[in-house]
Phi, psi and omega in degrees: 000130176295172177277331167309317187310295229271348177302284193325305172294351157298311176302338192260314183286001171276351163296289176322283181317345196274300170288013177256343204269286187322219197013310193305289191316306161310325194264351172312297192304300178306289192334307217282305179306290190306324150080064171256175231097199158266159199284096170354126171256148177114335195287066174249066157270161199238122181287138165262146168230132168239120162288148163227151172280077182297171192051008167244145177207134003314146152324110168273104192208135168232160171246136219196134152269130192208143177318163174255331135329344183283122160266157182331324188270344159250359126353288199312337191262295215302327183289303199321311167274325146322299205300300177122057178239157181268340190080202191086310182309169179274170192198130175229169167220163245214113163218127199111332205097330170276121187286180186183135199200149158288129124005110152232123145289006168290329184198156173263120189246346190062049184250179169255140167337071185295340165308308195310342209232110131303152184311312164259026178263331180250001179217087175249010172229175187271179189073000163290156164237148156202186195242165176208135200217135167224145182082057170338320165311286191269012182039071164273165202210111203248125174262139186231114216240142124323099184249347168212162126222148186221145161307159202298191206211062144032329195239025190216144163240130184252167002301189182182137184276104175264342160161151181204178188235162178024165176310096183290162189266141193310169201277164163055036182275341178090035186059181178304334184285304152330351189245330162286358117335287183314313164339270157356297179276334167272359163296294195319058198295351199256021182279143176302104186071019161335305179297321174305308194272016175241004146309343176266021184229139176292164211269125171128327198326130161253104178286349171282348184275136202242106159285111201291288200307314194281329175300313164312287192311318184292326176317286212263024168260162188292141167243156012243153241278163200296330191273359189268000000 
């Protein structure tokens, strides 16, 4: 190796090291903002929430109680089954500009940990937001807002589905725009490829319909679901 070769292969590891010490710090400063760890213990309240469905239209939403104790990572299947997502897809959740993700030992994605962050460490007043988007391919994208936190309620079991509107759209419909086609076509008998795009919704599908019990019921089952 020339001495040109080997300045240059000093410089390159002196890059690296310049970005992993920048990337440590950055990610020190969010854990700290952020507040990781556990959620005050003896702290027993409960967040409300309403998720929406962005880019569909009519409006998709639901409202939900979750321990305030709850981490990002045990969320995500609660949304998934309120919502009326089957799981399996990848899922991040978005607060800030700061990304929230599961561990891939596989890729460095640079998110934080979602096991690591509770809800009310990261969302600790009311009136917070954040995003949340599942099924990267088709980008459904959920805004999910704080509208209380109250103490918990004794006579109540949580999480819990307190009431929402329409359907959600199947999983793997091909997003909102596609879904919003499908809308279309099932007004429609004369829509353009009508028959392609209601091959992708199960047979019966209502999209105005809203169940309490089963949006309950889907909230506490494990995702992702065993047959999907």
């Amino acid at each position: 190796m020339s001495k040109a070769d080997d300045v240059r292969a000093q410089l390159e590891l002196l890059a690296d090291f310049q970005d992993k010490v920048i990337k440590a710090r950055i990610e020190k400063a969010t854990a700290e903002k952020f507040q990781s760890g556990p959620y005050p213990e003896g702290t027993e309240t409960v967040h409300r929430l309403k998720i929406t469905l962005r880019k569909v239209r009519p409006p998709v939403w639901r409202r939900i109680e979750v321990a305030s104790d709850t981490t990002l990572g045990e969320l995500s299947p609660m949304l998934e089954g309120v919502m009326g997502w089957y799981g399996g897809h990848l899922h991040a959740f978005d607060i800030d500009g700061t990304d929230f993700s599961p561990p891939d030992p596989d890729r460095d994605t640079g998110d934080l940990d979602e096991n690591k962050y509770r809800l009310g460490a990261v969302l600790p007043t009311v009136g917070g937001k954040m995003g949340w988007d599942y099924d990267f391919g088709d980008n459904w994208q959920h805004a999910v807002l704080v509208e209380a936190i109250t103490p918990t309620d004794p006579q109540l079991e949580y999480p819990r589905c307190i009431t929402g509107k329409r359907s959600c759209p199947p999983d793997d419909c091909g997003g909102p725009w596609a879904y919003m086609s499908i809308l279309e076509a099932l007004r429609d008998p004369n829509y353009p490829d009508r028959e392609d795009l209601l091959s992708m919704v199960p047979p019966g599908f209502n999209p105005g319909a809203f169940n309490l019990h089963d949006a309950e019921a889907a909230l506490r089952t494990p995702r992702p679901l065993d047959d999907w």
